[in-house]
LORO-52041 format. One record per residue: x, y, z of N, C-alpha, C, CB in turn; chain; residue number from 1; residue in one letter. Coordinates in Angstrom, 1 decimal, decimal comma. Glycine has a CB too. Example, Ala and Ser with C-alpha at 12.3 -4.5 7.8 and 13.67 -1.06 7.14 Angstrom:
BEGIN
(node (13,2; -5,7; 7,8); (12,3; -4,5; 7,8); (13,2; -3,3; 7,8); (11,3; -4,5; 9,0); 'A'; 1; 'A'),
(node (12,8; -2,2; 7,1); (13,7; -1,1; 7,1); (12,9; 0,0; 7,9); (14,1; -0,6; 5,7); 'A'; 2; 'S'),
END
This chain:
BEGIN
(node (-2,8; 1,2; 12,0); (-2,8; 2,6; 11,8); (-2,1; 2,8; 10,5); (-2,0; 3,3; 13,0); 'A'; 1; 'X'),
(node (-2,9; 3,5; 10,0); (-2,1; 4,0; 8,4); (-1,6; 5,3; 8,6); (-3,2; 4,1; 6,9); 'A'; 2; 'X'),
(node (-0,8; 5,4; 8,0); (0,3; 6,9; 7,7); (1,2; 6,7; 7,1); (1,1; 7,6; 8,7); 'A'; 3; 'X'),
(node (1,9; 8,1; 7,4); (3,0; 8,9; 6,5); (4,2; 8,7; 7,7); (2,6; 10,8; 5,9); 'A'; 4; 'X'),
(node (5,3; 8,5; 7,0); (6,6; 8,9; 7,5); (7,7; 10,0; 7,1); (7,3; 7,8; 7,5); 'A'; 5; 'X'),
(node (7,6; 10,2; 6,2); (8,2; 11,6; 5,6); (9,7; 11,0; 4,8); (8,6; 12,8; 7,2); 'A'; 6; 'X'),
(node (10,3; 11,6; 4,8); (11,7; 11,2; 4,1); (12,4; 12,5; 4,3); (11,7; 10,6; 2,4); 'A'; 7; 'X'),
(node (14,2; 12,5; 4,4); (15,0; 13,4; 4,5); (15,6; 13,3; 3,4); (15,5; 13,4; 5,5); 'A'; 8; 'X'),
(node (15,0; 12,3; 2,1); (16,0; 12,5; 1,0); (14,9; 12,5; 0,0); (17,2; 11,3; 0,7); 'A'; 9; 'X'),
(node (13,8; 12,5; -0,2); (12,6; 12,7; -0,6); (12,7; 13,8; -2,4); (11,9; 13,4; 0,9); 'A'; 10; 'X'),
(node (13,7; 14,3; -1,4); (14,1; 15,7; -3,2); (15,3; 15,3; -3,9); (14,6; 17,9; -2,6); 'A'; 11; 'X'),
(node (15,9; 13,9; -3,7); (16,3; 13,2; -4,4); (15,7; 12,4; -5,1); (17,0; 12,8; -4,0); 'A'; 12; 'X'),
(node (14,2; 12,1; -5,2); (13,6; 11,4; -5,8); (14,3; 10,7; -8,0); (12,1; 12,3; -5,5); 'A'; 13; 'X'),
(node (14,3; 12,4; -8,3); (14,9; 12,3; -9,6); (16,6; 12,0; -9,7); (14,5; 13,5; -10,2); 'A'; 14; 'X'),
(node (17,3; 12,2; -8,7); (18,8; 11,7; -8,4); (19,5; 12,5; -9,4); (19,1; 9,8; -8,6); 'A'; 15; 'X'),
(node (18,9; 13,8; -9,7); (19,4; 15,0; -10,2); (19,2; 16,3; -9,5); (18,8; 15,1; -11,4); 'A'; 16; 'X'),
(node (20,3; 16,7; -9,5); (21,7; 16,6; -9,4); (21,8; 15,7; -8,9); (22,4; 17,4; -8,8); 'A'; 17; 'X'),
(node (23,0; 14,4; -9,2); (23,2; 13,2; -8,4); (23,7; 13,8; -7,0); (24,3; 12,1; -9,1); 'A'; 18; 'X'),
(node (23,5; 12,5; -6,3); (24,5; 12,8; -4,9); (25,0; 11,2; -4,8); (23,4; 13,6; -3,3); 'A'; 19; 'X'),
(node (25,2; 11,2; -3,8); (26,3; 9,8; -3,3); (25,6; 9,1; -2,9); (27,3; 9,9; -2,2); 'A'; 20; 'X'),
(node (26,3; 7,6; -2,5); (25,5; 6,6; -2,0); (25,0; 6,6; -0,3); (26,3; 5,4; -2,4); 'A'; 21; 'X'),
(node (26,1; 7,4; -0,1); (26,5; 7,4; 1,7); (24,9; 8,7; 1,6); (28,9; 8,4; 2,5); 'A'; 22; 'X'),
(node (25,2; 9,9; 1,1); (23,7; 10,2; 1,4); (22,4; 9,6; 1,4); (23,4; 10,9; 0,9); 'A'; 23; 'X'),
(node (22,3; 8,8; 0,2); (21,0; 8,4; 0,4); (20,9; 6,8; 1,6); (20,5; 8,1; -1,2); 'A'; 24; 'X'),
(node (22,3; 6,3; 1,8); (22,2; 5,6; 3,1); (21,6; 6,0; 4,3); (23,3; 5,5; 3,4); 'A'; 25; 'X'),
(node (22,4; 7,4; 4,3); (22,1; 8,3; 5,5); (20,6; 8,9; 5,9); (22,9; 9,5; 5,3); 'A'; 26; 'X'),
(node (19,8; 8,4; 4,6); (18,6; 9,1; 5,0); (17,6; 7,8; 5,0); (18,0; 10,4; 3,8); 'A'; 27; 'X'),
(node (17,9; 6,8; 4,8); (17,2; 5,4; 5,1); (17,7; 5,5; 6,8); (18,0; 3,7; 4,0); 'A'; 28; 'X'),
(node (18,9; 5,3; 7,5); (19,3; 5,6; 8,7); (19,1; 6,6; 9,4); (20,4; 5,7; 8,8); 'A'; 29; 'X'),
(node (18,3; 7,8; 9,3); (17,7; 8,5; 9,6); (15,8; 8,2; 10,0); (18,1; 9,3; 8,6); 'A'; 30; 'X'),
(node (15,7; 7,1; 8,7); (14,4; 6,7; 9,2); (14,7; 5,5; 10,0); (13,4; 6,3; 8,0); 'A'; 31; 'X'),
(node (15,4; 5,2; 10,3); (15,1; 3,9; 10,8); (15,3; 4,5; 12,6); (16,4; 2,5; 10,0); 'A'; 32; 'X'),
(node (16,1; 5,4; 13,0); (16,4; 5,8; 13,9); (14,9; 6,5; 14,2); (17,5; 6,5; 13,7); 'A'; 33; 'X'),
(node (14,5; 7,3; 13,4); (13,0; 7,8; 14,3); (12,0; 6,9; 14,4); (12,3; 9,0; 13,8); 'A'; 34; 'X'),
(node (12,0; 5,8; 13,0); (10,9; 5,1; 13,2); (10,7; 3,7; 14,1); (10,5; 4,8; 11,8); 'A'; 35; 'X'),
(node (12,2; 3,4; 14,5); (12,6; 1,9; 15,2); (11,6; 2,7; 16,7); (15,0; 1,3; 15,4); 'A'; 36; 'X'),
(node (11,8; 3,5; 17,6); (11,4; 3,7; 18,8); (9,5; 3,9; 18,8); (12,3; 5,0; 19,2); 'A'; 37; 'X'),
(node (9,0; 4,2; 17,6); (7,8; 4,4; 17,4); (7,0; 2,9; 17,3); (7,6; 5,3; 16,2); 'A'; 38; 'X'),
(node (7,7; 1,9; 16,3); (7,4; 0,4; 16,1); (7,4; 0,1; 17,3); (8,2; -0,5; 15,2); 'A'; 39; 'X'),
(node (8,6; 0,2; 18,3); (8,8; -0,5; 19,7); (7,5; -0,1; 20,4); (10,3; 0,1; 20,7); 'A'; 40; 'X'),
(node (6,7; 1,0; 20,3); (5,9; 1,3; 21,0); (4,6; 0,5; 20,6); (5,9; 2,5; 21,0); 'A'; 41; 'X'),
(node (4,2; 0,5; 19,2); (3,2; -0,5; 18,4); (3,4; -1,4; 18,8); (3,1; -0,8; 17,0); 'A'; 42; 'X'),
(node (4,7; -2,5; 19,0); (4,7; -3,7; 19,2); (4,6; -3,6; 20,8); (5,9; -4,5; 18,4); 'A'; 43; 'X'),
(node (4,7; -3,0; 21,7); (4,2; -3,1; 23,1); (2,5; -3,0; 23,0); (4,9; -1,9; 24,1); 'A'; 44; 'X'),
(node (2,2; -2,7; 22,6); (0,4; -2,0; 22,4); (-0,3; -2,9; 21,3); (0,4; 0,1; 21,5); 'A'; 45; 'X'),
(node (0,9; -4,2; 20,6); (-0,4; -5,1; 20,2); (-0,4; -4,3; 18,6); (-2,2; -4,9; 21,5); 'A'; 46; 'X'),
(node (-0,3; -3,3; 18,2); (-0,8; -2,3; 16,8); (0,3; -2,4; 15,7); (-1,0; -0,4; 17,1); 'A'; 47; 'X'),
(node (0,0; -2,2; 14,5); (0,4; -2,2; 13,3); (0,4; -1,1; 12,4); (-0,1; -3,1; 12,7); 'A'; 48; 'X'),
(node (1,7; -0,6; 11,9); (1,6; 0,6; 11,4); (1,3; 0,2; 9,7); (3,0; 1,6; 11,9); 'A'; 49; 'X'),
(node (0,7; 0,4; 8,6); (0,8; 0,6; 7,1); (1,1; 2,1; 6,8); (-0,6; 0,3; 6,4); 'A'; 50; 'X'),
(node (2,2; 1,5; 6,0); (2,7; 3,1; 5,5); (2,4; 3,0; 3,8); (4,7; 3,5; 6,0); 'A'; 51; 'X'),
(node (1,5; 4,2; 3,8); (0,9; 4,4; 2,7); (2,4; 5,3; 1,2); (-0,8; 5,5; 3,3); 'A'; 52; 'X'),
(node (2,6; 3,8; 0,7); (3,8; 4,3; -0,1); (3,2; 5,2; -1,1); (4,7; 3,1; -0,8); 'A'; 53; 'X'),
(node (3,9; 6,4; -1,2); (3,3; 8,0; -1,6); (4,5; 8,5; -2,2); (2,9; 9,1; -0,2); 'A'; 54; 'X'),
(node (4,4; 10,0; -2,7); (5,6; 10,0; -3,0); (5,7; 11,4; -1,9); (6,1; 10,2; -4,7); 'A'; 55; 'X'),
(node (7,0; 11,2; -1,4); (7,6; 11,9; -0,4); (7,5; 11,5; 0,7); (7,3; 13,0; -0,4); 'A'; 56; 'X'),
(node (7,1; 9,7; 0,6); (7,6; 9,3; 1,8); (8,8; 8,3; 1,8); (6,6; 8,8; 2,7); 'A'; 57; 'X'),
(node (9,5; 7,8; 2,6); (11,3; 7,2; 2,3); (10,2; 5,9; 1,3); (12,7; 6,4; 4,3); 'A'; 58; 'X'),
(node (9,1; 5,5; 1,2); (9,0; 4,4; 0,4); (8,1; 4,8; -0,9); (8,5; 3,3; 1,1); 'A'; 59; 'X'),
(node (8,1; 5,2; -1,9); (7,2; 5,6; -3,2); (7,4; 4,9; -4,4); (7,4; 6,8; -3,6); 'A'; 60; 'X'),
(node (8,1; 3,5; -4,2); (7,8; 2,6; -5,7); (8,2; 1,5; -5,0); (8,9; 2,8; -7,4); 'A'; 61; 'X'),
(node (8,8; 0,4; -5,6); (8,8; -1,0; -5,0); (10,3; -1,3; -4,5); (8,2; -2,1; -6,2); 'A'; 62; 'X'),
(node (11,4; -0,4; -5,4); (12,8; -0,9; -4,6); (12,6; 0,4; -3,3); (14,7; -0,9; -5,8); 'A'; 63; 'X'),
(node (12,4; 1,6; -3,3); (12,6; 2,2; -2,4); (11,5; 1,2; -1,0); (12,5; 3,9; -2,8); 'A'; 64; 'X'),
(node (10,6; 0,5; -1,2); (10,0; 0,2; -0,6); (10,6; -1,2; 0,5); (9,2; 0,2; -1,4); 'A'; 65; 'X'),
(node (11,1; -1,3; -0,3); (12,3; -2,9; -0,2); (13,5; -1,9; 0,8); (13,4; -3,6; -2,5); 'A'; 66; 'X'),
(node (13,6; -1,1; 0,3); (15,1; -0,1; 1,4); (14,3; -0,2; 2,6); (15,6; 2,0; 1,1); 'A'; 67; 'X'),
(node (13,0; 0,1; 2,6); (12,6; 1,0; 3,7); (12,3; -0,5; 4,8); (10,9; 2,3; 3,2); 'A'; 68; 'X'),
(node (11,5; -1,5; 4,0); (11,9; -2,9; 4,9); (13,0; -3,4; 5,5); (11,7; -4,0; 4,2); 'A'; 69; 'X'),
(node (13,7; -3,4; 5,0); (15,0; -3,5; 4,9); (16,1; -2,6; 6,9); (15,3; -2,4; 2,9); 'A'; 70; 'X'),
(node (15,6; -1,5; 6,4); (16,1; -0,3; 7,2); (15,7; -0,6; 8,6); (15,5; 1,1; 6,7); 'A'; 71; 'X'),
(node (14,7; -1,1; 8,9); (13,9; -1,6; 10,2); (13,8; -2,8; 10,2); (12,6; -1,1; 10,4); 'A'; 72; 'X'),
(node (14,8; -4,3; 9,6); (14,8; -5,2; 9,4); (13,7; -5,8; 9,5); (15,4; -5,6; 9,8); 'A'; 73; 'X'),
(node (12,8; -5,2; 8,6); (11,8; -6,2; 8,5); (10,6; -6,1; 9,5); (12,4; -7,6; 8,6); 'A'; 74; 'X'),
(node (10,8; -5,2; 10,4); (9,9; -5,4; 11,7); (8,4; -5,7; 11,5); (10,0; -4,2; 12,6); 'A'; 75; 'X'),
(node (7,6; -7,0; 12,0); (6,3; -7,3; 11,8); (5,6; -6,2; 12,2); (5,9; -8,4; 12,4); 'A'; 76; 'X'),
(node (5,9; -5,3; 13,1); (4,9; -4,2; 12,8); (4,5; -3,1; 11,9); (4,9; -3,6; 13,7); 'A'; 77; 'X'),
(node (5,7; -3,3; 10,8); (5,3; -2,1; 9,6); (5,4; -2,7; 8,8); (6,1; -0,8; 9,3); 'A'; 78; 'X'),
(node (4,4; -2,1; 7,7); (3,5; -3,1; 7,0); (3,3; -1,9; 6,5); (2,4; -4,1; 7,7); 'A'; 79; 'X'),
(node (2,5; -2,0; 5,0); (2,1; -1,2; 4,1); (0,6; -1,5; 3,9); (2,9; -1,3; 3,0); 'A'; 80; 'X'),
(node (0,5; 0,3; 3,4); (-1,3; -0,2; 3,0); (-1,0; -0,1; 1,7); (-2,8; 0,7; 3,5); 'A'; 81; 'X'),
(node (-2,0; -1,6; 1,1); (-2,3; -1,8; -0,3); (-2,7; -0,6; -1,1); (-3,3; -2,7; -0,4); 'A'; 82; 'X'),
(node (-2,0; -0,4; -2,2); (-2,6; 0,9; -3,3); (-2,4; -0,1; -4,9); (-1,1; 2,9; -3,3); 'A'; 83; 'X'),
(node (-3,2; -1,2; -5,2); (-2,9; -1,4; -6,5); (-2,9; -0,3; -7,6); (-3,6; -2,5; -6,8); 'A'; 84; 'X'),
(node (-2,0; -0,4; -8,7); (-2,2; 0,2; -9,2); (-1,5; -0,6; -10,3); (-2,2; 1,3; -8,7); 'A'; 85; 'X'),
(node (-1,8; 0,1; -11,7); (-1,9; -1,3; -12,8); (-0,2; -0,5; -13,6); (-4,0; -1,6; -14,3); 'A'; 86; 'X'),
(node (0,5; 0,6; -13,0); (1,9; 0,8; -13,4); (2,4; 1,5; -14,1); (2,4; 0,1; -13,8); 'A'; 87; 'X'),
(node (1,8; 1,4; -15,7); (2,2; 2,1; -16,3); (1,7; 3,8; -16,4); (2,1; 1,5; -17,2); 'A'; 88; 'X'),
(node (1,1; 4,3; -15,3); (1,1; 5,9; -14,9); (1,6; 6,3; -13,7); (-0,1; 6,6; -15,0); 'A'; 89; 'X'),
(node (2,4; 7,2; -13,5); (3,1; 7,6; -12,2); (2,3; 8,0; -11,0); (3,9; 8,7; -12,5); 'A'; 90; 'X'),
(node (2,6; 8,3; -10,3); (1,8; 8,8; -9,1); (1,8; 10,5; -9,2); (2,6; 8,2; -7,6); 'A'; 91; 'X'),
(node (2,8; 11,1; -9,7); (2,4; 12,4; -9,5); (1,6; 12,8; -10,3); (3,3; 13,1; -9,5); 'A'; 92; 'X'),
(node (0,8; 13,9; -10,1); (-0,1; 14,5; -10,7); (-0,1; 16,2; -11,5); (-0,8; 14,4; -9,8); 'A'; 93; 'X'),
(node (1,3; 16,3; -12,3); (1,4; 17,0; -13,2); (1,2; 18,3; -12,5); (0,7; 16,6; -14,2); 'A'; 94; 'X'),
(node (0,7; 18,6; -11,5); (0,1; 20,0; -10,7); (-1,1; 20,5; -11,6); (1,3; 21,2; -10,7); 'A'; 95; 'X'),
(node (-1,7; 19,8; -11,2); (-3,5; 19,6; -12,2); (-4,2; 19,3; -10,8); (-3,7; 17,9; -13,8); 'A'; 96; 'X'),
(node (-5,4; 20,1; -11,5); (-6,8; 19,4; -10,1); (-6,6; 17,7; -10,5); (-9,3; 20,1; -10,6); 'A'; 97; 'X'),
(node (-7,8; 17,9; -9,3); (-7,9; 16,4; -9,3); (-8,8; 16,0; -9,9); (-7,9; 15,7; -8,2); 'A'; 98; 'X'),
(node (-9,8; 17,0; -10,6); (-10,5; 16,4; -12,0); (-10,3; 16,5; -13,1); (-11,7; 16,6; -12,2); 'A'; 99; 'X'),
(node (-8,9; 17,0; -13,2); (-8,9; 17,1; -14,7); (-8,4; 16,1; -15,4); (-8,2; 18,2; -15,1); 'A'; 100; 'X'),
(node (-8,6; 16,1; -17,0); (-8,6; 14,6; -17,3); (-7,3; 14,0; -18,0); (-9,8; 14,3; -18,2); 'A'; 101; 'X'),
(node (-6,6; 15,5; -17,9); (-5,1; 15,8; -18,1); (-4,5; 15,0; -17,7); (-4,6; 16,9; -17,7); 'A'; 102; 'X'),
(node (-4,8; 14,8; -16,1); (-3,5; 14,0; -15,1); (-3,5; 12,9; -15,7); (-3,8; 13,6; -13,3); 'A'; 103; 'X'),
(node (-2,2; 12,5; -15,3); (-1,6; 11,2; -15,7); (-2,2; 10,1; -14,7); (0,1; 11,3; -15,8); 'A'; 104; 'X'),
(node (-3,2; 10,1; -13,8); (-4,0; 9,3; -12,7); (-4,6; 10,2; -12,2); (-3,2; 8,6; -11,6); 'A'; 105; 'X'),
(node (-5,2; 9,9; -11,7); (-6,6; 10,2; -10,3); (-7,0; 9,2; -9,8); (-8,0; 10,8; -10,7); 'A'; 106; 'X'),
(node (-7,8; 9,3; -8,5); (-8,3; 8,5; -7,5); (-9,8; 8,3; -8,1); (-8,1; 9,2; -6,0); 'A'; 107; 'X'),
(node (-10,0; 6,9; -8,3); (-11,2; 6,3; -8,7); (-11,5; 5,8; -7,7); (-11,4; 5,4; -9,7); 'A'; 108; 'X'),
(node (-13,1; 5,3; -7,8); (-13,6; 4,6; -6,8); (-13,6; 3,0; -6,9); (-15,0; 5,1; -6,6); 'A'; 109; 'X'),
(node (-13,6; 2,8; -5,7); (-13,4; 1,2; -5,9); (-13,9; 0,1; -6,3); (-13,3; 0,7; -5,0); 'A'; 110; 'X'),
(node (-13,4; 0,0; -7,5); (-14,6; -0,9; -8,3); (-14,4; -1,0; -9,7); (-16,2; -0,3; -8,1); 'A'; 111; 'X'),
(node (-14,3; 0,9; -9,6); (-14,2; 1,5; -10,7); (-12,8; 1,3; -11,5); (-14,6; 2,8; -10,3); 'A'; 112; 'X'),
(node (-12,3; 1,1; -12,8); (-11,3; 1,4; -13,1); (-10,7; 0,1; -13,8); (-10,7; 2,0; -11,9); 'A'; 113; 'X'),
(node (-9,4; 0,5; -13,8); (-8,5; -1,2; -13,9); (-8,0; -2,1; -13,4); (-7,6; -1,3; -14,2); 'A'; 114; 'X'),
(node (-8,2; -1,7; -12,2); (-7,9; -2,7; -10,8); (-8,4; -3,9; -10,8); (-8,6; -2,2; -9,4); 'A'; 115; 'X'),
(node (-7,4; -4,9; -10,7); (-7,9; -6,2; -10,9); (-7,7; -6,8; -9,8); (-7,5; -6,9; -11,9); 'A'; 116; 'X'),
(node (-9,3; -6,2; -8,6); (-9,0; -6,4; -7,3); (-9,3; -8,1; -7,1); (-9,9; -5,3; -6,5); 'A'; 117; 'X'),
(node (-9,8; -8,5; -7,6); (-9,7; -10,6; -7,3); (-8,7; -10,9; -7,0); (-9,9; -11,7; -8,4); 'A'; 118; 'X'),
(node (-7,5; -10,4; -8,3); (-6,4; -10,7; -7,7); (-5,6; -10,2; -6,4); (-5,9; -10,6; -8,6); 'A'; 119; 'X'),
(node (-5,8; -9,2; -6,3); (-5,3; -8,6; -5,2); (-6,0; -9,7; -4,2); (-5,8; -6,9; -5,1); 'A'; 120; 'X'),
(node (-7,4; -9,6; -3,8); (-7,6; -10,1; -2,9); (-6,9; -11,8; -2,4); (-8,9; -10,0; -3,0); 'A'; 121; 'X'),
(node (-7,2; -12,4; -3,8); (-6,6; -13,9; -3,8); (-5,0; -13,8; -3,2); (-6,7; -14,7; -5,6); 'A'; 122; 'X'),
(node (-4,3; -12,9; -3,7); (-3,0; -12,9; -3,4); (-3,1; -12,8; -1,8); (-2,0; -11,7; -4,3); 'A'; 123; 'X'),
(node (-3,8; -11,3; -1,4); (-3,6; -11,8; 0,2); (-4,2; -13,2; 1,0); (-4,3; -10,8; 1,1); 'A'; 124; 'X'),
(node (-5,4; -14,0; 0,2); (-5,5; -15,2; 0,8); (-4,0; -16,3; 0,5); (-7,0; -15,7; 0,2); 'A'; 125; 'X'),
(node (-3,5; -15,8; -0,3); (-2,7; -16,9; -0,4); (-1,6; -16,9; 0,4); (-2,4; -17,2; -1,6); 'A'; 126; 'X'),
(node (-1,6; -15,8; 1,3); (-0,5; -15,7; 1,9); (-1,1; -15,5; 3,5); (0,6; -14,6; 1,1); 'A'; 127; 'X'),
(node (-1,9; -15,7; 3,8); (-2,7; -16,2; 5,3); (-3,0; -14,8; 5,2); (-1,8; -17,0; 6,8); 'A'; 128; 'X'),
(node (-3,5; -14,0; 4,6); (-3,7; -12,5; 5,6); (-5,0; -12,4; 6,1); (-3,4; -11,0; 4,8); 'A'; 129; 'X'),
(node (-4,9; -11,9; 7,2); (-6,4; -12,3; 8,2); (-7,2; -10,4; 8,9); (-5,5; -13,7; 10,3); 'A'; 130; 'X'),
(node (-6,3; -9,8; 8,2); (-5,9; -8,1; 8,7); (-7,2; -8,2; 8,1); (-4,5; -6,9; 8,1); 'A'; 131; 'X'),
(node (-7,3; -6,5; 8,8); (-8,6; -5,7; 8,2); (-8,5; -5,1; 7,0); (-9,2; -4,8; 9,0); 'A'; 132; 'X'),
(node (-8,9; -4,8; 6,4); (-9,5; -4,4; 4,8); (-10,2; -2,7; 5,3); (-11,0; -5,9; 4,0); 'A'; 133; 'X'),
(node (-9,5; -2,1; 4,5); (-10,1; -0,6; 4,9); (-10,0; 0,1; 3,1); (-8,8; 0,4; 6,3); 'A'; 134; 'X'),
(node (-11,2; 1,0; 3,4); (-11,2; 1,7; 2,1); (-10,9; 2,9; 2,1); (-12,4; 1,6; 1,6); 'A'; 135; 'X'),
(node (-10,0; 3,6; 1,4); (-9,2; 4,5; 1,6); (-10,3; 5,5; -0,1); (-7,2; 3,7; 1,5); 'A'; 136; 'X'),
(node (-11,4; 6,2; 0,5); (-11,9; 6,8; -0,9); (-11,7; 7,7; -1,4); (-13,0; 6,9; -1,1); 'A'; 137; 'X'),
(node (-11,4; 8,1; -2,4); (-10,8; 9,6; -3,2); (-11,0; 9,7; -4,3); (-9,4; 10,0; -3,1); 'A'; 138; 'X'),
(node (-12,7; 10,0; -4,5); (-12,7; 10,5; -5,9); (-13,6; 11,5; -6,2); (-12,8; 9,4; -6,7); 'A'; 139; 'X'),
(node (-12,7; 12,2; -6,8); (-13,7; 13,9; -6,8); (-14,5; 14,0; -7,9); (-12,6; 15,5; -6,9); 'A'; 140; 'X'),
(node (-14,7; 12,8; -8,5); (-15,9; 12,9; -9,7); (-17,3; 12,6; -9,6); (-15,7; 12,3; -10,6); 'A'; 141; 'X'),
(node (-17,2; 12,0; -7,8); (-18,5; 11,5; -7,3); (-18,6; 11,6; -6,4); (-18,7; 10,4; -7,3); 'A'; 142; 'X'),
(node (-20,0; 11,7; -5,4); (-20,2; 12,0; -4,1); (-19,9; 11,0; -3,0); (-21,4; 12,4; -4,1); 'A'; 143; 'X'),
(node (-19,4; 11,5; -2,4); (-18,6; 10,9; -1,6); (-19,3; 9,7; -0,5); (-17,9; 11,9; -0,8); 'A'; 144; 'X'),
(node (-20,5; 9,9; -0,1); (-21,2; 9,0; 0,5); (-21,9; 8,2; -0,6); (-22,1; 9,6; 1,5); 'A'; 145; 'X'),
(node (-22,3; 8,3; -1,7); (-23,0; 7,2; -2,7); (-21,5; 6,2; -3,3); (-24,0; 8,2; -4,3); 'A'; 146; 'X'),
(node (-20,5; 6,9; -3,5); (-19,3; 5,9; -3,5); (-18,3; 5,2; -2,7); (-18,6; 6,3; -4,0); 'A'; 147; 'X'),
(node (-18,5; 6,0; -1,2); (-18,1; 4,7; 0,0); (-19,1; 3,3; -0,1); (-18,3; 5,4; 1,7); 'A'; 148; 'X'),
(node (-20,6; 3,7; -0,2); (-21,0; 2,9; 0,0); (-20,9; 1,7; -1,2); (-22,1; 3,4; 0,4); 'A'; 149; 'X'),
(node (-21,1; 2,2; -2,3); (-20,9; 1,8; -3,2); (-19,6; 0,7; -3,5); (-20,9; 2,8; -3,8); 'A'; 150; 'X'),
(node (-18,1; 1,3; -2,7); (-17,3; 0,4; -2,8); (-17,2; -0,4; -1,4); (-16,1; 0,9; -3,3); 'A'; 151; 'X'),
(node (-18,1; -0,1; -0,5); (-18,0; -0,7; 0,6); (-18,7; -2,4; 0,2); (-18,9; 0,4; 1,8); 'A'; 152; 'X'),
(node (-20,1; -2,3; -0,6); (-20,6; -3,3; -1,4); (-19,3; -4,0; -2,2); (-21,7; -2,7; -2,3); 'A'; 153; 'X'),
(node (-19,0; -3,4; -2,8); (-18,3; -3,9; -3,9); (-16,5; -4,5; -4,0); (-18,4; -2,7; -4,8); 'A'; 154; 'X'),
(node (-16,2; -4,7; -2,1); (-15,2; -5,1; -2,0); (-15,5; -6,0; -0,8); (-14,2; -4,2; -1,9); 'A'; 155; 'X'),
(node (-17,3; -6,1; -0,1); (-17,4; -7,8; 0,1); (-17,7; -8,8; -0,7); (-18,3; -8,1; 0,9); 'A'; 156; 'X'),
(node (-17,5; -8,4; -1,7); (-17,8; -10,1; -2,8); (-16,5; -10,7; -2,8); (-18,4; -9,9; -4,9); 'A'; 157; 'X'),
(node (-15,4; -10,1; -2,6); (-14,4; -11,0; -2,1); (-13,9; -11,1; -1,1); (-13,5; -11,1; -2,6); 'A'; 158; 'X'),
(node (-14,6; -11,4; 0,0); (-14,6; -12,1; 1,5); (-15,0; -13,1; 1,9); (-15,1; -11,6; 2,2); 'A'; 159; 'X'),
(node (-14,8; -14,3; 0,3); (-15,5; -15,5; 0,7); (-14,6; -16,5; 1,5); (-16,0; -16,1; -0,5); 'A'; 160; 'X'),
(node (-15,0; -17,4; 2,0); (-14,8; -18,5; 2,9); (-13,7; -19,2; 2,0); (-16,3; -19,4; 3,1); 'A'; 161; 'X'),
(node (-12,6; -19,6; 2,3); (-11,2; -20,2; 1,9); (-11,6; -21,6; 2,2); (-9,7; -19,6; 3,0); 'A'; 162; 'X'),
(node (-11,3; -22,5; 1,3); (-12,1; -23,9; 1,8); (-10,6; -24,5; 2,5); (-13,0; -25,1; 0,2); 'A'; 163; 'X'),
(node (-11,7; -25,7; 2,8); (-11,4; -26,3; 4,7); (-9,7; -27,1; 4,0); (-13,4; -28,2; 5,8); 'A'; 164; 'X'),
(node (-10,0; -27,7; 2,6); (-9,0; -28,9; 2,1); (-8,3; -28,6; 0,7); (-9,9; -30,3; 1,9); 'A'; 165; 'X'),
(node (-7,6; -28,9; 0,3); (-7,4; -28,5; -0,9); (-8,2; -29,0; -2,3); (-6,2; -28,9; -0,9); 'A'; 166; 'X'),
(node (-8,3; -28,6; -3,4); (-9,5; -28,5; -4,1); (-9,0; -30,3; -5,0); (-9,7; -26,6; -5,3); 'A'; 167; 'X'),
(node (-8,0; -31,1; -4,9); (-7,8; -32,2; -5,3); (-7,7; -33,0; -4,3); (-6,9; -32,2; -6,1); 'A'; 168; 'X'),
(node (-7,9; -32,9; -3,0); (-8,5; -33,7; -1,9); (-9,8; -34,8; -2,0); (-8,8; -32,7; -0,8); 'A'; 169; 'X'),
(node (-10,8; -33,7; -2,5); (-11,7; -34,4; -2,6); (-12,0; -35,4; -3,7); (-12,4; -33,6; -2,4); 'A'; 170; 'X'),
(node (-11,1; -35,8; -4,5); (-11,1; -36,4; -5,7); (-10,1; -38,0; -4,7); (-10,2; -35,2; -7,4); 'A'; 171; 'X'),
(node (-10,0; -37,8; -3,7); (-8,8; -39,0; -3,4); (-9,9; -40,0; -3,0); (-7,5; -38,7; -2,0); 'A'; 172; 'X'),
(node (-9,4; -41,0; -2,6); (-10,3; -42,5; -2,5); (-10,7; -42,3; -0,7); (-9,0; -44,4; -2,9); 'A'; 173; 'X'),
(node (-12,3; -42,5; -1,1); (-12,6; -42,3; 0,3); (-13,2; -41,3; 0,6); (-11,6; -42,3; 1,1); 'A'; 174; 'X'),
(node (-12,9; -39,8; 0,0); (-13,8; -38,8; -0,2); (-15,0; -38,7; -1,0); (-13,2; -38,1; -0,4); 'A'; 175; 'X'),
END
């Protein structure tokens, strides 16, 4: 299941006006309190939550993301959904449509863009991931059924077969 969790410190994002450390403790401990009894329930039911790091939820870059693991020690049922994105432009969007060419990002289609999804994919082979692959589409410069399908194509060419041995096995005596 993908979603949002929200955050109670969320309008500290810019840490202006500062505030303390104990508050922003207090609002990791705040998630961990509502979200620990919801995981208990996924992990009875077999399910996996991805929490789509956003901004205005307790996880929106990579160390708050690390808190938010952290806060629920790690629990195998929360998990994030993949958003590569290549860094150097923020996630917010200036308060601009979502076609204008102003923003500092917009949602392309998959395929489309700078995404250097091989790697992405190779990295989750290399770390056993066996999950499902979902396409999350949002892009308002194209119609929406010719670009699901479009990246639906265009993110099975890396679903190939992981070989059986390692690629200098077969060079040993006997093979």
């Amino acid at each position: 299941v993908v979603g949002f969790t929200g955050s109670s410190i969320w309008q500290y994002v810019a840490m202006f006006p500062p505030v303390s450390q104990e508050v922003i403790d207090r609002g990791y401990e705040d998630f961990a309190r509502r979200f620990n009894p919801i995981m208990d329930v996924f992990a009875g039911e077999g399910v996996r939550f991805a929490l789509e790091v956003h901004p205005s939820e307790i996880a929106y870059d990579y160390h708050t993301t690390r808190r938010t693991l952290e806060a629920i020690d790690n629990r195998p049922e929360f998990g994030l959904n993949l958003y590569p994105r290549e860094g150097r432009r923020g996630r917010l969007g200036s308060h601009r449509p979502w076609t204008d060419l102003n923003r500092g990002w917009s949602f392309g289609s998959t395929g489309r863009g700078d995404v250097e999804w091989e790697t992405c994919f190779r990295a989750l082979d290399s770390i056993g991931y066996k999950g499902p692959i979902s396409i999350e589409w949002e892009d308002a410069g194209m119609n929406r059924l010719h670009g699901a399908k479009e990246a639906a194509n265009f993110v099975r060419q890396f679903l190939w077969e992981l070989p059986e041995q390692s690629f200098d096995a077969a060079f040993r005596q006997g093979n």
